[in-house]
C-alpha positions in Angstrom: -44.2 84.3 166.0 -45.8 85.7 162.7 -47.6 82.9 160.8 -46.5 81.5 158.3 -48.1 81.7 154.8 -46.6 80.0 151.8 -42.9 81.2 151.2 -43.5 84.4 153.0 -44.6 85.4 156.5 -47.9 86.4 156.5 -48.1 89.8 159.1 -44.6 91.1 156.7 -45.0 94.1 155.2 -44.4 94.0 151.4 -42.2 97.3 151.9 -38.8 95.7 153.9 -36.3 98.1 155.0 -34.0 97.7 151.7 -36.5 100.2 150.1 -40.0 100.3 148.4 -40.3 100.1 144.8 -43.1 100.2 142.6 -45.1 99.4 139.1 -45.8 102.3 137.3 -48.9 101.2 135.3 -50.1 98.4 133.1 -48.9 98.6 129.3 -46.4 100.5 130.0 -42.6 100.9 129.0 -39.8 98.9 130.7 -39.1 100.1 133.7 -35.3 100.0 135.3 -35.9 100.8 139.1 -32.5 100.6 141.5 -31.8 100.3 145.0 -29.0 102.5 146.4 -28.5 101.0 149.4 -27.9 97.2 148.5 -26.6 98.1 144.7 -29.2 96.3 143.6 -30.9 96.5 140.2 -34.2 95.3 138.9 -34.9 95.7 135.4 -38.7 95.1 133.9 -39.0 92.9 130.3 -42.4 94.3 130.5 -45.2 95.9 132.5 -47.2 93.0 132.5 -45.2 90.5 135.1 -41.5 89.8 135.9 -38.1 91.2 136.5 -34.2 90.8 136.5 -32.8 91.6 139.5 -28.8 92.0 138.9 -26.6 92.5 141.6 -27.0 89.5 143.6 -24.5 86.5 143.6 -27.0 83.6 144.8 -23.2 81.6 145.2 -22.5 84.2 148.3 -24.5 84.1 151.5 -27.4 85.8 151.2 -27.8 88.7 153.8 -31.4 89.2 155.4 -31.9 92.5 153.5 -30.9 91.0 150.1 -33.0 88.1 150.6 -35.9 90.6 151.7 -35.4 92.1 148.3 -35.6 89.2 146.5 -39.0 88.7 148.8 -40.4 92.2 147.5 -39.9 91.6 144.2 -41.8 88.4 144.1 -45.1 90.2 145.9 -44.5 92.8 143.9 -43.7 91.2 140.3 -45.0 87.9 140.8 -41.8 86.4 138.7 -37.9 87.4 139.0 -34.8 86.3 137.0 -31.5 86.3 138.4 -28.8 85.8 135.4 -25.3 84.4 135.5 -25.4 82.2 138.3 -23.4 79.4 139.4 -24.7 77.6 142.6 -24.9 74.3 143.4 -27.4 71.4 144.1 -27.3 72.4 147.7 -27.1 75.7 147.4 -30.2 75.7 145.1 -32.1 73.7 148.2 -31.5 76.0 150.8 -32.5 78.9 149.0 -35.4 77.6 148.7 -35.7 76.6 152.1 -35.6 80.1 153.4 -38.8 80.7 151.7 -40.9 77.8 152.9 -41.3 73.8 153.5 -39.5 72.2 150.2 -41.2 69.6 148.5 -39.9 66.4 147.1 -40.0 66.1 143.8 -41.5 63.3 141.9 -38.5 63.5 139.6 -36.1 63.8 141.8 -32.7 63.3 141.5 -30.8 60.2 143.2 -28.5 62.7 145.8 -31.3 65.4 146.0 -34.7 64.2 146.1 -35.9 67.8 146.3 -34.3 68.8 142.5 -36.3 67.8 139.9 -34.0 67.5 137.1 -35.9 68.3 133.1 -34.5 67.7 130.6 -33.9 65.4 127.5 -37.6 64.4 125.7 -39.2 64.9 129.1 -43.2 65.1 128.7 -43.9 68.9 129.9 -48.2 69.7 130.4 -49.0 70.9 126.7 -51.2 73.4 128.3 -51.2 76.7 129.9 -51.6 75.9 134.0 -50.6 76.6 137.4 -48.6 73.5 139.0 -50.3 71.1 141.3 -54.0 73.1 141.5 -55.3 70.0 141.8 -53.6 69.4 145.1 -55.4 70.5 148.4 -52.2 72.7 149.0 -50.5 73.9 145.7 -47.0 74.6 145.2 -46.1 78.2 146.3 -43.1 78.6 145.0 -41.0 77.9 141.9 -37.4 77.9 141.6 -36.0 76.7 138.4 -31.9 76.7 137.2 -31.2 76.8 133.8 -28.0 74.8 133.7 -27.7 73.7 130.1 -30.2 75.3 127.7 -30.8 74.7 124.0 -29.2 77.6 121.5 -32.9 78.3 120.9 -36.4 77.1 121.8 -38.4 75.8 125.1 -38.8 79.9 126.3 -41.4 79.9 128.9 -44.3 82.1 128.8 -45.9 83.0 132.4 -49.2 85.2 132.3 -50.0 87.7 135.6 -53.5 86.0 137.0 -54.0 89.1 139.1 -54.4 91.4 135.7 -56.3 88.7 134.4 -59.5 89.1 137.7 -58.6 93.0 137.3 -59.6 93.1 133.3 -63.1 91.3 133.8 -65.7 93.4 133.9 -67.1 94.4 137.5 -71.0 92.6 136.5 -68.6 89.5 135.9 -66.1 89.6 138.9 -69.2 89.9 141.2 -71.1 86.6 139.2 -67.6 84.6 140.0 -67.1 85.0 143.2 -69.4 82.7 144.9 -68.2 79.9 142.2 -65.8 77.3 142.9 -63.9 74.8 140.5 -62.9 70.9 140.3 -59.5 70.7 139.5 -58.0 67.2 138.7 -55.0 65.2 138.4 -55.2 64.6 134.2 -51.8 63.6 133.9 -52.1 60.4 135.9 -53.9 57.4 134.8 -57.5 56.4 136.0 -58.8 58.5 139.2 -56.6 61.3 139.6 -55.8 63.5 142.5 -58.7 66.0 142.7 -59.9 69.1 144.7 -62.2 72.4 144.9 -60.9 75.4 144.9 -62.4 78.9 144.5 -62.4 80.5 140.9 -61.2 84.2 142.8 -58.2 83.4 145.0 -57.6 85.9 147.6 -53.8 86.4 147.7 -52.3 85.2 151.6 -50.0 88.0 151.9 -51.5 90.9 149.3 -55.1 90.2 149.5 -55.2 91.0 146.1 -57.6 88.6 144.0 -56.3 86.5 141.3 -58.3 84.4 138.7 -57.8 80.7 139.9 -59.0 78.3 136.6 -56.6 76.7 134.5 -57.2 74.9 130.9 -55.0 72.2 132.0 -56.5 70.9 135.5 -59.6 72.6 135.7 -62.6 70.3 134.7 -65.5 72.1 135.9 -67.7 74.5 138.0 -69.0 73.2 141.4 -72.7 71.9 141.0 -72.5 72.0 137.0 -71.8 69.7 134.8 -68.7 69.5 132.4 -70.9 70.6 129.6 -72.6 73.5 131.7 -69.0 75.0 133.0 -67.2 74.6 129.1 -68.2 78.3 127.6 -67.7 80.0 130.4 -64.9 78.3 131.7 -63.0 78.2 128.2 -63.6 82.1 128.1 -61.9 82.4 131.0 -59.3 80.2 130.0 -58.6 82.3 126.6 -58.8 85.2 129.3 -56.6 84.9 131.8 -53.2 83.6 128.7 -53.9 86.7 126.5 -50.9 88.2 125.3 -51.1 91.3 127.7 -50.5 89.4 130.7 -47.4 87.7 129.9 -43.5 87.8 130.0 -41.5 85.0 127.7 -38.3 84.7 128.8 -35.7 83.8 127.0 -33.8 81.1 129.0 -29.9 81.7 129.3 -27.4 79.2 131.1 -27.1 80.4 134.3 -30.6 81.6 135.4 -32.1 81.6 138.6 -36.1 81.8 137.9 -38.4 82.0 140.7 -42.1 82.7 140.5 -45.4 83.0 142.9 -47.2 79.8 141.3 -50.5 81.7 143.3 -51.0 84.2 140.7 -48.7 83.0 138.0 -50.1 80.4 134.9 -46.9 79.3 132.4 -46.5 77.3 129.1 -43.4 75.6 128.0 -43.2 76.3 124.1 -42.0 73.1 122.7 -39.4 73.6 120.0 -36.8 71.8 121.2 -38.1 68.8 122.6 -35.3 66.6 122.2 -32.3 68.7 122.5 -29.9 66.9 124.4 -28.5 69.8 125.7 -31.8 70.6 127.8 -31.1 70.6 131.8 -33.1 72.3 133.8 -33.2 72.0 137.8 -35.9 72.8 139.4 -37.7 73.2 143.4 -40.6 73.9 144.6 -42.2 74.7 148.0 -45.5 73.6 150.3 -48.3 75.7 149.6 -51.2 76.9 151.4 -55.0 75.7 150.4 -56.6 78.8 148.0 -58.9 80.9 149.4 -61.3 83.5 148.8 -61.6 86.6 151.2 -64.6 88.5 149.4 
């Protein structure tokens, strides 16, 4: 049996038999790339991270070769949106099963303890961040519904980490990889939840290196102090959100949202704090602990 790796089998080939596609270059134009076989779409936003795939009910079973397609996109887009859906509580669980161990929420709802239900004035993090790097295993996956969304406001922004490690300069990729991080648990009270990760994180089933700091759990550099790690680390920081990287999507009623929380960073923008009509649903899945392959 292949191990498993995250929400994805490690030994799987990123190229599954519904058909290979591919990004055509950073910067570029939006991209529409299609599927014959499954009459599936995916539409780009952007070249920067992100897609829509269309042609998928998530309501139906999901065949093996959809699901596969759903797999590919993630590897190869780090974030996909799937619009117009209508599935259930349960439903919503056991699609994320099929992509790894789900985790129970510390929000969770009453009947399912794996949803997380925001919504209301619920606190967000203020900062940009991937979830849980504090953790000794962060979350792998993200699977969010939209299932009552504000007319405007609370878009989220996710930024591509992998771009981010690309754009660095070789002389500075080669002075961060030996270094590893503190990341901490800020949002709870007194000692919070902390571990040490490495600042390059070697993707489990690409290989391909992404930048692993974050402004909002990240305190500082292994063997320096806070003081030491702050201009180099708040460069990085600035880095890795920059305005190239990212996708801000537009939430609609109805949208499935998944994303790789391994090479992904997002930030809530908070202009509609207090709508009441603010629901969102949301899953997650068991991670593996970061790691640098060199």
């Amino acid at each position: 049996m292949a191990e498993r790796r995250g929400w994805v089998d490690r030994n799987e080939a990123c190229a599954v038999r519904c058909g290979r596609f591919f990004v055509t270059g950073f910067g570029g134009d939006v991209m529409l790339e299609r599927s014959t076989e499954l009459g599936v779409t995916i539409e780009r936003p952007g070249a920067a991270v992100g897609a829509f795939i269309h042609g998928i009910d998530l309501s139906q079973p999901l065949d093996e070769p959809r699901f596969d397609f759903i797999k590919s996109a993630l590897l190869e887009y780090h974030a996909v949106c799937v619009r117009n859906q209508r599935i259930s509580p349960e439903q919503h669980i056991a699609l994320t099963r099929r992509f790894g161990e789900v985790v129970i929420s510390g929000r969770g709802m009453r009947e399912y303890p794996e949803i997380g239900e925001v919504g209301g004035p619920a606190i967000a993090v203020e900062r940009w961040h991937s979830d849980a790097t504090y953790a000794l295993r962060p979350l792998a996956l993200a699977l969010m519904v939209a299932r009552s969304v504000p007319k405007f406001g609370e878009d989220l922004i996710l930024a591509n980490q992998h771009t981010a490690y690309d754009l660095l300069s070789p002389a500075l990729q080669r002075m961060l990889a030996p270094l590893r991080a503190i990341h901490r648990n800020v949002l709870k009270s007194g000692e919070g939840e902390q571990n040490t990760h490495p600042v390059i994180r070697t993707h489990p089933v690409t290989a391909r290196p992404a930048l692993y700091v974050n402004s909002q759990y990240t305190q500082r550099f292994e063997g320096m102090s806070e003081e030491e790690s702050a201009p180099l680390l708040e460069y990085l920081c600035r880095h890795c959100t920059q305005p190239r990287l990212t996708w801000r999507h537009y939430w609609q009623e109805g949208d499935v949202l998944l994303w790789d929380n391994s090479n992904i960073q997002h930030y809530v923008v908070r202009d509609a704090l207090n709508s009441p009509r603010r629901i969102f649903h949301r899953t997650s899945t068991v991670g593996d602990a970061p790691f640098y392959a060199g």
